[in-house]
N, C-alpha and C positions, 0 to 999 in steps of 0.2 A: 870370478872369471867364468865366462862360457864360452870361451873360446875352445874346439877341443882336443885336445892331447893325445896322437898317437902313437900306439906302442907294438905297430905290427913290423915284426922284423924282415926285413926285406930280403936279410943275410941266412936265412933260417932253411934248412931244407923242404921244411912242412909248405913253404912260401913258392920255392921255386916248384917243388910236386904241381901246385895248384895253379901257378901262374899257365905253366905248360899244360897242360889240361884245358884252360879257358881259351890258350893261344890254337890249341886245333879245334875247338871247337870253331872258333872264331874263323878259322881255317876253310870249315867245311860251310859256313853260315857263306861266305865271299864267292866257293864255288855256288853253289843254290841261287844268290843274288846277279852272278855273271848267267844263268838259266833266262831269268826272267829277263834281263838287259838285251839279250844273245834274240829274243821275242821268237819270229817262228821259222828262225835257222839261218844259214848261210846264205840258200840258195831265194830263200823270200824274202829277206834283208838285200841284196844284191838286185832283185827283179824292182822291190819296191824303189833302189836308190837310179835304177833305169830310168825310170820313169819321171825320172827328177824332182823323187818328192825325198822332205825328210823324214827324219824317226821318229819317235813319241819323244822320247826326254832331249832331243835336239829341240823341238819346237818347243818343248816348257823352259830349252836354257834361254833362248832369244825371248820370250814372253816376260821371262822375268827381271829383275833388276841386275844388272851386271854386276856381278862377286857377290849377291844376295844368296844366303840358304835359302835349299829345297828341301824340303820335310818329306821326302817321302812314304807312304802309309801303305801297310799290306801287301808290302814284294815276294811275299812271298803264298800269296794266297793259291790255293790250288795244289800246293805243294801235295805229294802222299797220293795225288787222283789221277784218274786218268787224261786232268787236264794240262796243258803246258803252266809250268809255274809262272806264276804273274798272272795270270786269268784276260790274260791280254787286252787289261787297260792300265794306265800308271794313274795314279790317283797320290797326291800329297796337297802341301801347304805352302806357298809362295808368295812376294813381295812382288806385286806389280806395281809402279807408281808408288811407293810407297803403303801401298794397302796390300796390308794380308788377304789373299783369296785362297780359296780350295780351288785346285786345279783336278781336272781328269784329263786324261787322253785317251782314244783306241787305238792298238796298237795294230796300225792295217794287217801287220806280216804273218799275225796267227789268223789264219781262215778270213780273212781280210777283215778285222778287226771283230766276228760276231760275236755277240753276248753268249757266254757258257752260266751254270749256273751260280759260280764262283763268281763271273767276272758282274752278276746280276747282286749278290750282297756286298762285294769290294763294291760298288759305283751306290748302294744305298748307303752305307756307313759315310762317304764323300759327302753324300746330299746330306745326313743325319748331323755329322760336324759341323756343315755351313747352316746348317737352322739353327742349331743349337749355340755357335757363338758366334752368332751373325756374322758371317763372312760372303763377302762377291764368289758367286758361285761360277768358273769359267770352264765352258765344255768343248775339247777338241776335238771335232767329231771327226769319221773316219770309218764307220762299220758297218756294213753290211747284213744289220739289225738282229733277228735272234739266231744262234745258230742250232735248227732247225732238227736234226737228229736229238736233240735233247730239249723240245718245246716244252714236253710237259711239266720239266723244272724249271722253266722260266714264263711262259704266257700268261699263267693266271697272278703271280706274284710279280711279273714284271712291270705290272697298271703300278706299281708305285712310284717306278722312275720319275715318271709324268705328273703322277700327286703331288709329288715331290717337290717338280718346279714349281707347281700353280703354287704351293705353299709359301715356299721362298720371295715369290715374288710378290704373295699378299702380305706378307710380313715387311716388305719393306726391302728385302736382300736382293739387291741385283743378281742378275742370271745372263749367262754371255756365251753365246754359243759361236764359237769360229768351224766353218765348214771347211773342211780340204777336200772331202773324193765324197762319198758315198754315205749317205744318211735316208737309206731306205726302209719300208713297210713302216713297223712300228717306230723305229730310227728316227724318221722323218718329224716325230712330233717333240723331239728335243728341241731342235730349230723354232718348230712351231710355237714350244710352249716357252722359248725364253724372250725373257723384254729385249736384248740384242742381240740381231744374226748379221755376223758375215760371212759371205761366200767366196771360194775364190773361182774367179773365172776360169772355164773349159772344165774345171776340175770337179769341182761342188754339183754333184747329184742327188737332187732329193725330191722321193714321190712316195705314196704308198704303193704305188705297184707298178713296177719295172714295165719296160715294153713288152715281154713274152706274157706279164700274167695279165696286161692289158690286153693283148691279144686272144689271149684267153677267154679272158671276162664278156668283152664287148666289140671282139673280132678287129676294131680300131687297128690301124699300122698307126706307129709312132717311134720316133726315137729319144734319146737320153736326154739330149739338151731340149728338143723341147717340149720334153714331158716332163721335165727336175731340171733344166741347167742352169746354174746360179745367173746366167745374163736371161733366162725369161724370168727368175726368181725376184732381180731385179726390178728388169721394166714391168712385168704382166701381173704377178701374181702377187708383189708386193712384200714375200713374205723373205727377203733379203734388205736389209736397210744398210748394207755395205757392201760392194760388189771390187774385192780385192783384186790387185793384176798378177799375184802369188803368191805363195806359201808369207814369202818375208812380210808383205804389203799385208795380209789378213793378220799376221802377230803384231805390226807396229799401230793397225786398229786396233787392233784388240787392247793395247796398251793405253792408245787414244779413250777409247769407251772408258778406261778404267777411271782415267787422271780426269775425265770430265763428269764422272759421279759426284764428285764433292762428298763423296764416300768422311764418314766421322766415327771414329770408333771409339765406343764406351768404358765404360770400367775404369780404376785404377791407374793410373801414372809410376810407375817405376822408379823406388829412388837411383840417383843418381850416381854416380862415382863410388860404387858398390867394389868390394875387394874382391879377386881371384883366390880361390882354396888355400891354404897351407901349404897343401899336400900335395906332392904328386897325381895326379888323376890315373898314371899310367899305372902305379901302384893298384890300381884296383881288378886287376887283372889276377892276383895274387892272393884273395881273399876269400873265395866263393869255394867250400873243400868240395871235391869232387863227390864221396857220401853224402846225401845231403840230413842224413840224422846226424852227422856233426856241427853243432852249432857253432855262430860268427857273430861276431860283435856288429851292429850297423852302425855304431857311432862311426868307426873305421871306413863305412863308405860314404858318411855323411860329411866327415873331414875332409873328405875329396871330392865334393859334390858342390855346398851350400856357399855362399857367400864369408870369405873369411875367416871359415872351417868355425864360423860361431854357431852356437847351435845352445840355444835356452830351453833345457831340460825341463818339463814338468811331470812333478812327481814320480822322482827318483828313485826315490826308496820304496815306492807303494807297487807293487803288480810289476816284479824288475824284466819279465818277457817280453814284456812290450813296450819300448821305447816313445817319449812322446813329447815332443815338444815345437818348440817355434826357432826359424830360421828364414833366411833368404835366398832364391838365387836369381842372379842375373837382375838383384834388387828389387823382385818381386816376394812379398812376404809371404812364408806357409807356416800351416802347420804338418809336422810330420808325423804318420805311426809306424814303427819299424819294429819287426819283428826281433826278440834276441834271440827266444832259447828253441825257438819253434812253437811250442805250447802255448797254449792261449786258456790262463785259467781264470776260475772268477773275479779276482780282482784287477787281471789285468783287463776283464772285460768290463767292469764300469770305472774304471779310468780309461778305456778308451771313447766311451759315451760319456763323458763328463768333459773331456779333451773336443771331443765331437761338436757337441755343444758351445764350449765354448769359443771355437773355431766360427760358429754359427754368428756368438753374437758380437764377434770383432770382423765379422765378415772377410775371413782371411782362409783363403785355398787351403786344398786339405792334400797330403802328398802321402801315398802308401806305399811301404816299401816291403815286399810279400818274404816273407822265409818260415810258413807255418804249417805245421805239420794236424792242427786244426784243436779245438777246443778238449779239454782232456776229459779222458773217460775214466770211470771205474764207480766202485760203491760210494764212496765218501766222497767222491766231488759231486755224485750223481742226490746224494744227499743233502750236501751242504749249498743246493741249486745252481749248478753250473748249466742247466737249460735255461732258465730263468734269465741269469746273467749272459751267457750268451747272447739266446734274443735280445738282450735289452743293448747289447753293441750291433746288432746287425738291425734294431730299429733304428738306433741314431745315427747307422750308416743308409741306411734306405730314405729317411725322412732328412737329411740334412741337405739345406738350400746353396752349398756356397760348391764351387766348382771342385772335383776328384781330379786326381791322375794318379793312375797306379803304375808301380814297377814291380813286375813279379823278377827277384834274384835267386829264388833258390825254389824249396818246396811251395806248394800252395792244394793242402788237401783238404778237405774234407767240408766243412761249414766254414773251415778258418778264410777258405775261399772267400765266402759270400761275408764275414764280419772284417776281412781286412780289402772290400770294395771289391771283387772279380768282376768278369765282363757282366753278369746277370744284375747287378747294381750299377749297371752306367754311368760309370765313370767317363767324364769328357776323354779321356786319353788314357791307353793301357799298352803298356811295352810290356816284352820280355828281356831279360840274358838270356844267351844261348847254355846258360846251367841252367835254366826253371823249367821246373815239371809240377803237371797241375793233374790229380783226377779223384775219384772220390776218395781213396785211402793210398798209401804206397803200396806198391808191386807184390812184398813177398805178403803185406798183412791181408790184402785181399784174394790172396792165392790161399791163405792160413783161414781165413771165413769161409772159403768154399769148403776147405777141409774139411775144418768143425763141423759142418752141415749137415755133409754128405754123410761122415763117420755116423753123427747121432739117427740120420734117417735109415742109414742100413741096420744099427745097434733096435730101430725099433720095431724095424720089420724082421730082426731074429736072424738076418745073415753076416756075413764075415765080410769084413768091409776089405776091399782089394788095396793093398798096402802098394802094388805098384804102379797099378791104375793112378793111386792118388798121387804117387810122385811123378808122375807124366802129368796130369791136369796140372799140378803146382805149377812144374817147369814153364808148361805152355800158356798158363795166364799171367804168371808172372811176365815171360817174353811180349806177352800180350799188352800189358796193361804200361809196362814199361816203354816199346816203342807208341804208345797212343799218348804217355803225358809226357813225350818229349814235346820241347820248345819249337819245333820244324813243325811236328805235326797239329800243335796247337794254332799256329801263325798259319798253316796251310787252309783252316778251319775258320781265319778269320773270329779266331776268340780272343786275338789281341792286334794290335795296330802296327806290331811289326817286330822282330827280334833284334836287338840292336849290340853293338858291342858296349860295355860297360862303361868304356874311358867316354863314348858321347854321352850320357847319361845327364850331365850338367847340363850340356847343351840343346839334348832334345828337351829335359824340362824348363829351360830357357824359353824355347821356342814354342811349345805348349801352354803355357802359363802368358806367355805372350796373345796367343792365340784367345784364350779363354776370357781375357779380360773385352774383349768387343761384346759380350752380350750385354745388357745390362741387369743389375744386381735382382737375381729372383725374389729376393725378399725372405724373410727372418722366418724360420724354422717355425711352430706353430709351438713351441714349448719355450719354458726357462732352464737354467741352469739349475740344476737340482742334484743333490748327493744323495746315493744312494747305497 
């Protein structure tokens, strides 16, 4: 049987500790996400809805399929800076017409929608998804192009927005630009560079340079409309191939454009009539111990995750840290690696490049599920080649053809990072829980390195090493290092795709793995299957 069996007691105190724990954090994850929603306040929310325009995520729910999920990505980007969280575009995955697209929007209300340097990597990662698994690229524009107190983090790196299209659109990926207000200076060549623009009438403003710095330039008097207004973009300039009579009319094109693609997306077919968990999903809320050097079972999250709570173990008994086998969700086949004990030793490291591999040559998705506290140290593992094996699992995680998504749940330190798929091995999709912490080692062992250092360099220059100097440094890099590999400030950083609560975990890898089958198939790993 692989169906699997669990024995987490729900009635246990150790249960309820932990559930409450994940439920504030969960807590404080809703306030942070009501930040970025709330875009740039009362009083610019209220001016914008003057003016009788709508919001960012109002125009992605009319754009999309009615009762369709929105995949939101990176809400929290900017977080920790001193920019407004959300970096003031919404960027996700949506059902228009039946086709999955990557959506953006700008969100006019922060600084009328301008590009910060945040909101310049959240709007590449958009572009980088829709190349990557072919997806219709749709842009809501609305901003007011770069914002200008902080050019020199965006001008020279921001020529990729633009590469970006031309890319898209040589590969074959539609690209659809809807205009509501203002698509100025550099702005302007979104519209320019995609295969569909609408504009809406009175509203749609797009030049590279406004009347004042035409005035400037070439003394010219001119005004908005007709130096950008979507009815000369129309008739005169051409560069409008839809001339909307409002906000509603530019989304039901925009819909139009979609459904008349003839859009066909690749990959894998889904089996059918696929089961719902065993388990409780809500139960996993309960499971992640707030220490995270206390180790958790993942079969326990996999019984609430995978299709039917079935889940076909390969090699069980061999390298038992690392979890590893084949399942389904949402009747898409994976394989999973899930961490158990944290540790990642030699042999769990070529059973996971053998897993790897063979993953490759049944062409079936790869799902990692992070709690690793990173590859083990000392003389006798340092002996018995635990670098060797290491690299030879973060080769067959760097070199493997078939689609990643990772879920970082708990720790994620050190190299175990980069062998169980972090963002530096590009994986198509990478979430958090709001329990995961990621940075080179944990808090107190890299406050305990600074120590040893320091003690040896004062011990050799023949002074008395300050015993309370050192426990002030401890205190303060431990403080340090702990709020830096929180889950907020990782997401704010855009070194994952968004922190999500536990119990959707099914459903974002549903929708992910969705996602990922429109590319088509990379082709086979440049190796065999080989035991090592």
């Amino acid at each position: 049987m692989t169906v699997l069996v669990s024995r987490l007691d729900t009635s246990s105190g150790e249960y309820g500790t932990r559930r409450e724990a994940m439920l504030a954090k969960l807590a404080e994850l809703e306030a942070e996400h009501a930040k970025a929603v709330a875009g740039g306040g009362q009083k610019y929310v209220e001016r914008h809805r003057e003016r009788g325009k709508l919001l960012p995520r109002e125009r992605i729910e009319l754009l999309v399929d009615p009762d369709s999920p929105f995949l939101e990505l990176s809400p929290l980007a900017a977080w920790g800076t001193e920019y407004p969280v959300g970096a003031s575009v919404v960027t996700g995955i949506g059902v228009i017409e039946g086709v999955e697209c990557v959506v953006t929007a700008s969100d006019p209300t922060v600084r009328g929608g301008a590009s910060n340097p945040w909101t310049l990597r959240k709007t590449l990662r958009a572009a980088d998804i829709a190349l990557r698994n072919r997806m219709p690229y749709v842009n809501l524009v609305e901003s007011g192009g770069a914002d200008l107190p902080s050019q020199k983090d965006i001008f020279i790196p921001g020529g990729q927005v633009f590469r970006d299209l031309t890319r898209l659109s040589a590969e074959g990926i539609p690209t659809i630009a809807l205009v509501f207000g203002n698509a100025t200076a550099g702005g302007a060549y979104v519209p320019g560079l995609s295969d569909h623009v609408v504009m809406v009438r009175e509203r749609a403003k797009v030049f590279l340079g406004g009347p004042p710095l035409v005035k400037m330039a070439t003394g010219e008097e001119s005004d908005d409309e007709s130096l950008g207004g979507a009815e000369m973009h129309a008739r005169a300039s051409g560069l409008a191939d839809h001339l909307a009579a409002d906000e509603y009319d530019a989304l039901r094109i925009g819909r139009r454009i979609v459904r008349r693609l003839n859009w066909r997306e690749g990959g894998n077919v889904p089996a059918s009539g696929y089961a719902a968990p065993l388990h409780d999903e809500d139960e996993l809320l309960g499971i992640v111990p707030e220490d995270l050097k206390v180790p958790f079972d993942p079969r326990e999250v996999l019984a609430r995750v995978v299709d039917g709570s079935d889940f076909d173990e390969f090699k069980p008994l061999y390298g038992p840290s690392l979890v590893t086998g084949w399942a389904s969700v949402h009747g898409h086949p994976v394989g999973v690696l899930a961490n158990a004990s944290g540790v990642l030793f030699g042999a769990e490291s070529q059973k996971a490049a053998q897993f790897i591999q063979l993953a490759n040559q049944s062409r079936t998705p790869l799902v990692f599920l992070q709690n690793t506290t990173g590859y083990m140290v000392g003389r006798d593992y340092e002996q018995s080649g635990i670098i060797k094996h290491g690299a030879l699992m973060i080769n067959a995680v760097a070199n493997s053809t078939v689609p990643h998504i990772t879920i970082v749940m708990g720790a994620s330190y050190g190299a175990g990072n980069y062998g169980m798929c972090g963002r530096a091995y590009d994986p198509r999709f990478l979430f958090s829980w709001p329990s995961a912490k990621s940075a080179v080692m944990g808090p107190a062992q890299l406050a305990g390195v600074m120590s040893i250092v320091g003690r040896a360099a004062a011990q050799a220059r023949g002074q008395v090493y300050d015993e309370e100097a050192d426990a002030a440094m401890r205190a303060a890099v431990e403080a340090q290092i702990e709020s830096e590999s929180a889950a907020f400030f990782l997401s704010g950083r855009l070194y994952d795709d968004g922190v999500i609560d536990p119990r959707d975990t099914r459903t974002v890898l549903g929708l992910c793995l969705s996602a990922v089958t429109g590319a088509p198939d990379a082709g086979r790993a440049g190796y065999g299957v080989f035991r090592m």
